[in-house]
Structure formats: structure tokens, C-alpha cells
N, C-alpha and C positions, 0 to 999 in steps of 0.2 A: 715278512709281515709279522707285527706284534698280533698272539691270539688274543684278545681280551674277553673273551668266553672262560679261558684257561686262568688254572693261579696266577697269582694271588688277586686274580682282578673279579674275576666272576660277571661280569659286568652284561646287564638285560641289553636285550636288544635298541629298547629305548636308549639308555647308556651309550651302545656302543655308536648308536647314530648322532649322540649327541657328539661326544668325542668325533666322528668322519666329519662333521658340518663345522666344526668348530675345525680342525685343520685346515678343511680346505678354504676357508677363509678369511689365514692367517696370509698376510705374505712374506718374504724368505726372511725381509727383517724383523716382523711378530715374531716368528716361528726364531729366529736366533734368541729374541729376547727372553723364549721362553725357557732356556736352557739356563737362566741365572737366576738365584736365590740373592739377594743384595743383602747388607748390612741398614738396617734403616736409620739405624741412628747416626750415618755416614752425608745426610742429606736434610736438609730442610726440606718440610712436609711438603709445602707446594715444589719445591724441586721432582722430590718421588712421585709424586700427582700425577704431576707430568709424563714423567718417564712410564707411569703405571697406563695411566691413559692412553699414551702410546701402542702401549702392549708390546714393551720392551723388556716387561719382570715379568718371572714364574712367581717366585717364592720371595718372601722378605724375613726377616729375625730383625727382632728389636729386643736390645739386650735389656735386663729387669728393669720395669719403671713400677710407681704403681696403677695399679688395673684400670682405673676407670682413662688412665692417658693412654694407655693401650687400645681401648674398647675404643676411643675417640678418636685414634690414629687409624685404626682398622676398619670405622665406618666410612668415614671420607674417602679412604683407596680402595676401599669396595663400590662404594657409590661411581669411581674412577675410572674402573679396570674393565674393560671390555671382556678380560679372561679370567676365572675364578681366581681368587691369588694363593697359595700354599702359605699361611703364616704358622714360620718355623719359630721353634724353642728349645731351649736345650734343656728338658726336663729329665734332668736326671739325679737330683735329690731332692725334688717333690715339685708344689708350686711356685718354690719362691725361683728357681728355674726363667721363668716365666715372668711373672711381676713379684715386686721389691716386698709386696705389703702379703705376698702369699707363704704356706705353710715351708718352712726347713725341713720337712719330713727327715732328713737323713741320706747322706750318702748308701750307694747300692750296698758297700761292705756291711752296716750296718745290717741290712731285715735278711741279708745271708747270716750274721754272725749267730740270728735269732733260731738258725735252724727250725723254722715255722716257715711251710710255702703259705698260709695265711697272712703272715707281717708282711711278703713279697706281694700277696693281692690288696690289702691296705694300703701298703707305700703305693702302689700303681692308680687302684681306686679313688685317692685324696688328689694324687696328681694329676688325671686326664680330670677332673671335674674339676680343679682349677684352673686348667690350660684352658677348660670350651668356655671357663667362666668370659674370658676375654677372648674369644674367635681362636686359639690356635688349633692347627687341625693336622699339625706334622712335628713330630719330635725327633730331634735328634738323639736319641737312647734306644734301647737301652746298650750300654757299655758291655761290649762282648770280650772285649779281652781279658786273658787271664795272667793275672797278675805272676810271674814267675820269678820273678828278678825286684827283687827288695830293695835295690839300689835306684827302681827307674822312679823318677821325682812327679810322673805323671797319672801313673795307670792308679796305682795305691787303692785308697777307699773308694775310686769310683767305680773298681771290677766287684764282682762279688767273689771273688778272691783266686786261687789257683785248680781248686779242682774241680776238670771237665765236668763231671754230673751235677753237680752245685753250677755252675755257671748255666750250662743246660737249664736246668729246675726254673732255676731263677730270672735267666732274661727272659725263656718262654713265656712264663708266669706275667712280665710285665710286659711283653711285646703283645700279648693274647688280651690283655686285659686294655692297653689301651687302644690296641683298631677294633676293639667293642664299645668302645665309648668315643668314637670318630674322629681319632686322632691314630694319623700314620707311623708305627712305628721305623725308625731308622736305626739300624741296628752297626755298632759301631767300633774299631776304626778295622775296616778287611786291610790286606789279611792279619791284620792283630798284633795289637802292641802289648809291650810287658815281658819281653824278652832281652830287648836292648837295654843298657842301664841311663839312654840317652833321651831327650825329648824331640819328638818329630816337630814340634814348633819352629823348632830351631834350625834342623837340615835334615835332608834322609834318614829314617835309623834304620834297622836291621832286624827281622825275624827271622835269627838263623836257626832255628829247628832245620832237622832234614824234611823230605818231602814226607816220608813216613811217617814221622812225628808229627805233624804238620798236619796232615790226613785226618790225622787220630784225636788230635787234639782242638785245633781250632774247627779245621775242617768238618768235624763232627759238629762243632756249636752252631755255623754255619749252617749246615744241609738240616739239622734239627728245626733250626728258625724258617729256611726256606718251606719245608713241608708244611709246615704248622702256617701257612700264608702269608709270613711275612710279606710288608708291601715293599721296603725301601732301604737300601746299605749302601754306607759311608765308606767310600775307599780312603783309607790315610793315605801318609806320606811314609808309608815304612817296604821296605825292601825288604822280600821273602824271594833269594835267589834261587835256593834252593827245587822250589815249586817250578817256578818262573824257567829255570832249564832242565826241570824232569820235563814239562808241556811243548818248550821249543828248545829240545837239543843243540840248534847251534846256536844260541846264547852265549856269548861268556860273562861272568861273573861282573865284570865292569860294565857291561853292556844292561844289565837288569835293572829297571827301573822302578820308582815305589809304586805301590798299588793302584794311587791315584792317578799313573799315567802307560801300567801296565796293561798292552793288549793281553800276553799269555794270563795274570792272574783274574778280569776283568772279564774276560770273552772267553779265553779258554779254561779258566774254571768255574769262577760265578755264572756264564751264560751254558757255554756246553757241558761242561762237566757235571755240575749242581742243577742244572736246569731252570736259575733263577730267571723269573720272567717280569721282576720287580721292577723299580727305579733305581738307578745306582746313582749315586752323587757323590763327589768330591768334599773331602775335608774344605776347611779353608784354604784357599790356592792363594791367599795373604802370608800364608806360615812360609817359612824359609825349609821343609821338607820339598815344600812344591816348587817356590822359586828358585832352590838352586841346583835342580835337575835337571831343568833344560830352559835355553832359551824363551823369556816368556811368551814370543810371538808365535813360538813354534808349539808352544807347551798345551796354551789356550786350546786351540780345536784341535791337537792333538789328544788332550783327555776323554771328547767327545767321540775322536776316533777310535780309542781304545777301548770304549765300552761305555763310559758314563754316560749319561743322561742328562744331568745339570752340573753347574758349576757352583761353589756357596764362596760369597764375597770378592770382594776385586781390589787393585790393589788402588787401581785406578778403572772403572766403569767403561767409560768412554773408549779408553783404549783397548781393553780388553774385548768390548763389543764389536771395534772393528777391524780388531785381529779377526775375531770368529767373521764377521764380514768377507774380509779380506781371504779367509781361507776356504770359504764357500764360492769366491769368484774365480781360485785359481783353483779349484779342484782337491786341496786338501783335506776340506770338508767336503763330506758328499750328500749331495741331496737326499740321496737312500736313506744315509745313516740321520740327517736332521730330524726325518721326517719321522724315523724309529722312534728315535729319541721324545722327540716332542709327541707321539702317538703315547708311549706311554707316562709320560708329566700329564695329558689331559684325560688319561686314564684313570690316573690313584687323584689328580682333582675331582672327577667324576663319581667316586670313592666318599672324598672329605669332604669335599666343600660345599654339604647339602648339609640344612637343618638336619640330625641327626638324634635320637634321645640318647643321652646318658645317664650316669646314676651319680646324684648329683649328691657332692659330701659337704658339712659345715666344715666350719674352722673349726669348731667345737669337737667335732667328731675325730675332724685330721690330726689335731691335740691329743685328742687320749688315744689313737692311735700310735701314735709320737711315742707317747710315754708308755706305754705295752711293749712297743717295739724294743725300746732303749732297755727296760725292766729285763725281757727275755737277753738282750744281745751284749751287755757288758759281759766282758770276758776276764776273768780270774788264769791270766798267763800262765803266772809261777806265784809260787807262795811257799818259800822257803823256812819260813817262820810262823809256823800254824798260830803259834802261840799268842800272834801278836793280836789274831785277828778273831771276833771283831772289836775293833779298838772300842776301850770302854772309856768312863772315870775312874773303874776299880786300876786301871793298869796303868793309864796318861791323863795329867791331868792338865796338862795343854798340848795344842796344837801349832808347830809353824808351818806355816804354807808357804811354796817356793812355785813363784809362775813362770814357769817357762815357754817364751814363743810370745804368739797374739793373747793381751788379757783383753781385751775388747771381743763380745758374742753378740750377736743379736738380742736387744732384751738388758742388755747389763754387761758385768765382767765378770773375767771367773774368778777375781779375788773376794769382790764383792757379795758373790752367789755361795763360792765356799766359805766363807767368813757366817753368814747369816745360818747358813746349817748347819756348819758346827756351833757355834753360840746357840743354836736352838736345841741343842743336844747336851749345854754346860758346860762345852769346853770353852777353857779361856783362847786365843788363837790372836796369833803374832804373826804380821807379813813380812817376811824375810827380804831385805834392801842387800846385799850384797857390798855396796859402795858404801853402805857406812858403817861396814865390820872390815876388821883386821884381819889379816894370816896369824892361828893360833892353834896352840895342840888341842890334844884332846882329854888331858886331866880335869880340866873343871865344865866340862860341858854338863849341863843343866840333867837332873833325874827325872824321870815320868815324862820326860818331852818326846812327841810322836813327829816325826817330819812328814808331812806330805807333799810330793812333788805335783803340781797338774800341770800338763805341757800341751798345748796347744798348735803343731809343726802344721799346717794343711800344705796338701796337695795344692801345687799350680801350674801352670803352663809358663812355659819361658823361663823356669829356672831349671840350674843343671843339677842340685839336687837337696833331698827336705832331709834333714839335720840338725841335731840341738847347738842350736849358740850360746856356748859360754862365757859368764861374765869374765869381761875383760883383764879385770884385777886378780890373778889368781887363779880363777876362774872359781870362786870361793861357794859358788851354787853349787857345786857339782858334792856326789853322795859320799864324799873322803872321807865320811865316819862310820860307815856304814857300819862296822865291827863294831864300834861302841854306841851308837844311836839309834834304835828303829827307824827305820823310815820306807813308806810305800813310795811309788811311783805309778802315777796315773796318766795315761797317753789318751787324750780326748780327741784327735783328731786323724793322727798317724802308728798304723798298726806294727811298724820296723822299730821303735825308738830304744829296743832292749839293746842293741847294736852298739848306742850310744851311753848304756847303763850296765853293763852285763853282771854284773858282781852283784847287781841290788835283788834284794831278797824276795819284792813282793810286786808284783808288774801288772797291771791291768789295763787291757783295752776298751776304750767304747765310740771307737769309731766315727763320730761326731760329735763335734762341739755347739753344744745347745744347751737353754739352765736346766732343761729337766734333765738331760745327760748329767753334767756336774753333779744336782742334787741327787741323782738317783744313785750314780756311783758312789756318790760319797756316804748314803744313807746307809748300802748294802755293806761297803766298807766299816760303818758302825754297828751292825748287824739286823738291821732292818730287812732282809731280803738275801736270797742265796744268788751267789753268781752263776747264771747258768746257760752264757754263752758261750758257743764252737768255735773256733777260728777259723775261718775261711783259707786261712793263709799261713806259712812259718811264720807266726814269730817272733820264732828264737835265731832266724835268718840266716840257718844253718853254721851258728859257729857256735863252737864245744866250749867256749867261756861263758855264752850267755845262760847256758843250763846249772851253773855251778854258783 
């Protein structure tokens, strides 16, 4: 039996009876329905209506629209749903998370870089008060892993970087801040990516720390957030053998499954070892970590037996749901275990899904919060050339800017946004075309000209890794003057990109691409402002070129 008197539930008597009456008046197909979080934008509204009215969904995510089509999708399926509904988000660089027309606050990397746990209660603060702006009452954040592996194309600016006490500090800070403001956090992905240099989107990856390390590191981030009441954790699709056969010795290594359908990391660490009395849910069981682990028919109430609690998206609905049917007939699901399961889903609804007060922020507010943060968190990497900085007219008295990656930002581009700050500052400034220069030496290259790189690489899912692409011709973008030209390099989105520059003198990060990022970096680089952010992370991505 789930306690729900006990963490992280706390839950009055009233509660807890609401929760007994609301099971026992589910029937076995309710009560499966309840273990699925759906995609909604997977469905025409009257479709999900339906299925809602049912009492076939727990939870739904509807990926960024804007607010008020949110607000008008979420009254209808309320009006609908015989059972509170969990509406998930994946707030995890601020409102826009959420809906399309809400605040960019900034990737996690970002209000870590700022070394201020205040920027970490602001990013959090703007966020849960634009999530309840539109009903959402469950988040899938904050990002628990620790970035270790500079190679991996996923984890990047959405950890707050690599070290354990910083990651601690910081998803506390936002996991605490918003189930005060009525929104569950789900803290993300156990046991923890950012070791493999691969994406679990894609198939199984790997957390091969030893169990030790493993303990020490993740494990700690983990048992921190549990204490602290965490309500709710996302198992990925990543494989920690290690753990997995210190818990059940006769394991072998082939035999160990990812998170998302391990009973040893699932039951025998998060439930008895950790003592977590949370909700555990499944990554998306759509991504090919989860699909091609085991048979899908087997896989379905097989995560349920493992430990999870819900399942998030499907690859097909129908089917999925009567697998879990079908393995509750023949005994592979087990009633016991359903009934766990769904005791605590109408637990942490019992939790959320009440009018609730928050502290509600403006746009205005989430704004210059923005701009604090970004102020504090630009980071001054290396600067080999003191001399150059900060770039004057006494020194340059133009500018070329070289775009690397995505020039399209919310709000504008960054040729655009760099082009207007420096001409607002005097300098003349020239956007370098690539395709319509030649291969040429370097005796008559221009005097006073300052080159500024801004690169743009973000983080995503489904690729195998983020990297500067150079132009094809030559590759005539890249810094081959460096000896004879000044030139900075500025990375606005990804915090590895010296890997891909190493020789260049002057490297600065700022962690997201936003115009107040661009403008502010680029003001401080004029000497408007001191650089006076930490890095979360190497990097110089541990090789001995990038230092020199």
C-alpha cells in the first residue's frame, strides 16, 4: 500500500479519501487509462474528448501553441474528464516551454553560468507563473543530468552543467520553487544522461559510471531532490549496468535494461533504496531507446511492472492500451501493482489539480529578469589577447560579422540585432557571404578590421551531434587568419564550440540565443559591462589545443 500521509504527498484525510473513492470507482479500463500521459496534438480535440471522457487519459502535453488555444483546449477536456487531468509541459527554459507567445527565459546552463541561486529562483518564478497562466500543473524538468561528456548532442545547455553541487543547488532551487507555485515538478532523465556521447532518442545509451561513482554523483542529485519532496521522476531510455548488477548480481551486462523498463534501477533504487514514494513516469516510450529494448507488447506493462507509474505518449494509443489490457487479463500486469500505480497518479492530482495561489510574474518582469540573468551569465572563456578588448574605434574601425549555425532568433536574427549594436556604437560592419569571396593570402587583408564570429549550434534531440558546419567552398568562414587578423568568437547557444575553434584567441559563452543575449554580449565585448560569468562546465573540453 502507497502511504499518502508520507512524502512527498502529505496528503489530509480529506485528500486521502478523495483519492480511495476516486479508485474504487474507476474500473480496470479507467484505472489502465490512467497510467498514460498522451501527446495532444496527436489527436483532434473531439477525438481526445472522447477518450478523456472515457477516463482512458491521466495526463496530456500539448507541445508550444499560443496561451489562450491552450486555455481553450484545457477548458473543454476539463469540462470532459471525469478524472482531474495532469497537463504536462516541458518547462524547462521558461514559459515559452509551454506556449509559443510565452517568456525564452533561458536554458538551465544559462541562470547556473550566473552563479546567483537568485537567477535560478527568477528563471523558476517566471516559469511556473506562465505554466498555471494556461492550467499546466506537471512539468517535466527540472534536467537533472550532469553534463559530463561534451560530445553528447543532447544533455548540453539544458544541464546546469557538470558539477554535482551546482546541479544540486540549482534543480533544488527550481524543483522547490515550482511545486510552490502548483505545478509538479518531474525531475529528469534517471538514472542520468550526459555520460554517453549518444542520444537516447535514438536507442539505449549508456551510463557507465561505476556503481560508486554513480552513488556519488547522480545518486546524490537524486536522494537530494527526494528529501526535499520531490513529487515525480522521469526514467529515460539510458542504461546504468553498472547499478543495475551491484542491486541484482545475477544480471549480465546484456541482460540490463534502460531505466525506463529497469525493475533493479526503478524498485530497487528509486523505491527501496532512495525511499522515493513519488510518481515515476516514463520518458517518451515513442523514442527508439525505449522501442528497441524489448518487444513493444511486452515492453508496455512491462515498464508498469518495473516500477513506473505512467507511461508519456504512444506510438500508436489504441494499441498500446490494449497491450496494458491484455496484460492485465493474462496476469502480467498485476492488479496489486495497477492499483499502486494509479493510487499514486490520483495522489500528486490530489496535489495539483486544485485551484492553487501562485506568484504570478509579468512579461515585463520575466524580461528584465532575462536580461539580469544573461548580464550576470556571459562568460569570458579565454581571452588571449587582452589587448584587443574592449573593442574600440580607437583600435577597429570596422566590424565583419561571420554567422554561424541558425541566424533566425525569436524576435529577429542575429545578423540583424549584431549589425544595429554595433552601428549604434560607430562602427561601420560588413556581413561576411563566404560564397562570394575567393581563396586568398593574407598580405592585403584589410587594417583596423575586428572579425566577430556569433554561432548559433543548439541543442536537439534526434541528432547524433551539434558541431560547426563549414562553408562548403573552402570552408573560407573558418578563423585561418587568426595570426594576422583579430577576431573574437562568440557561441550563443552551445557551450563545446572551442573544440571546433581552438587556436582562436578570444571565446565567449552565453548559453542562449535571445536579442538581449546577442546585444548584451556584444555591448560588454565593447566595454559596456564586465564579463562575469562561471562555467558550469569544461569548456575547453579537455583538450591541450583549445588552451593555447
Amino acid at each position: 500500500m502507497v502511504d499518502l500521509q508520507k512524502q512527498p504527498f502529505y496528503l489530509s484525510s480529506g485528500q486521502i479519501a478523495w483519492v480511495e473513492d476516486k479508485l474504487n470507482s474507476l474500473s480496470a479500463e479507467q484505472k489502465v487509462g490512467q497510467l498514460f500521459c498522451v501527446m495532444g496534438g496527436d489527436y483532434e480535440l473531439e477525438q481526445l474528448k472522447a477518450m478523456v471522457s472515457d477516463g482512458r487519459v491521466g495526463g496530456i502535453l500539448f507541445r508550444p501553441a499560443l496561451a489562450e488555444e491552450i486555455r481553450s483546449w484545457y477548458r473543454e477536456l476539463d469540462a470532459a474528464a471525469p478524472v482531474p487531468l495532469l497537463k504536462a509541459a516541458n518547462l524547462e527554459e521558461g514559459g515559452a516551454g509551454a506556449i509559443s507567445d510565452g517568456t525564452l527565459f533561458g536554458w538551465p546552463m544559462l541562470a547556473a553560468a550566473a552563479d546567483d541561486a537568485e537567477q535560478t529562483r527568477h528563471f523558476a518564478l517566471s516559469t511556473a507563473s506562465e505554466g498555471r497562466e494556461v492550467g499546466i500543473n506537471w512539468t517535466f524538468s527540472p534536467v537533472c543530468d550532469l553534463d559530463l561528456n561534451y560530445k553528447n548532442p543532447i544533455t548540453n545547455v539544458r544541464t546546469c552543467g557538470s558539477d554535482v553541487e551546482k546541479v544540486i543547488q540549482s534543480t533544488g532551487i527550481f524543483a522547490d520553487t515550482m511545486q510552490k507555485n502548483g505545478i509538479a515538478a518531474c525531475a529528469k532523465h534517471f538514472p542520468g544522461d550526459g555520460v554517453d556521447y549518444r542520444d537516447q532518442h535514438l536507442h539505449p545509451t549508456y551510463n557507465s559510471l561505476s556503481a560508486e561513482e554513480w552513488y556519488a554523483t547522480y545518486g546524490r542529485v537524486y536522494q537530494r531532490l527526494i528529501q526535499n519532496d520531490l513529487l515525480s521522476i522521469m526514467a529515460g531510455h539510458i542504461v546504468q549496468p553498472n547499478v543495475s548488477m551491484d542491486i541484482n548480481p545475477e544480471l549480465r551486462f546484456e541482460d540490463c535494461l534502460p531505466g525506463s523498463l529497469s525493475r533493479e534501477l526503478l524498485t530497487g533504487v528509486l523505491r527501496e533504496k532512495f525511499g522515493f514514494n513519488g510518481v515515476i513516469t516514463t520518458d517518451a516510450t515513442i523514442m527508439g531507446g525505449f522501442c528497441m529494448a524489448m518487444e513493444r507488447r511486452l515492453a508496455i506493462p512491462a515498464a508498469i511492472m518495473a516500477g513506473n507509474d505512467m507511461l508519456v505518449f504512444n506510438t500508436d494509443f489504441e494499441e498500446d492500451y490494449a497491450y496494458m489490457l491484455e496484460a492485465l487479463r493474462d496476469g502480467r500486469l498485476t492488479e496489486e501493482r495497477l492499483n499502486e500505480a494509479v493510487t499514486r497518479i490520483l495522489a500528486m492530482k490530489a496535489k495539483v489539480c486544485t485551484e492553487s495561489p501562485y506568484t504570478e510574474v509579468t512579461r515585463e518582469t520575466s524580461a528584465d529578469w532575462h536580461r539580469e540573468c544573461v548580464e550576470k551569465s556571459a562568460t569570458l572563456v579565454k581571452n588571449l589577447a587582452p589587448e584587443w578588448l574592449p573593442v574600440t574605434r580607437e583600435n577597429f574601425d570596422r566590424i565583419r560579422l561571420i554567422i554561424l549555425g541558425k541566424d533566425a532568433i525569436p524576435g529577429g536574427t542575429i545578423s540583424d540585432i549584431a549589425k544595429r549594436v554595433l552601428e549604434s556604437h560607430g562602427f561601420a560592419v560588413e556581413h561576411y557571404d563566404p560564397y562570394q569571396d575567393e581563396l586568398h593570402g593574407s598580405g592585403d587583408l584589410p587594417q583596423g578590421r575586428m572579425t566577430i564570429y556569433l554561432a548559433n549550434y543548439e541543442h536537439a534531440s534526434n541528432q547524433t551531434t551539434v558541431r560547426i558546419e563549414w562553408c562548403k567552398k573552402h570552408a573560407l568562414d573558418t578563423p585561418r587568419f587568426l595570426n594576422e587578423e583579430p577576431s573574437v568568437f562568440i557561441s550563443l547557444a552551445n557551450p563545446y564550440l572551442l573544440q571546433d575553434v581552438p587556436r582562436v584567441k578570444v571565446y565567449i559563452n552565453a548559453y542562449t540565443a535571445t536579442v538581449d543575449s546577442v546585444r548584451i554580449v556584444l555591448e560588454k565585448l565593447l566595454g559596456k559591462g564586465e564579463f562575469t560569468g562561471v562555467s558550469p562546465v569544461d569548456a575547453f573540453c579537455g583538450l591541450p589545443d583549445t588552451r593555447i
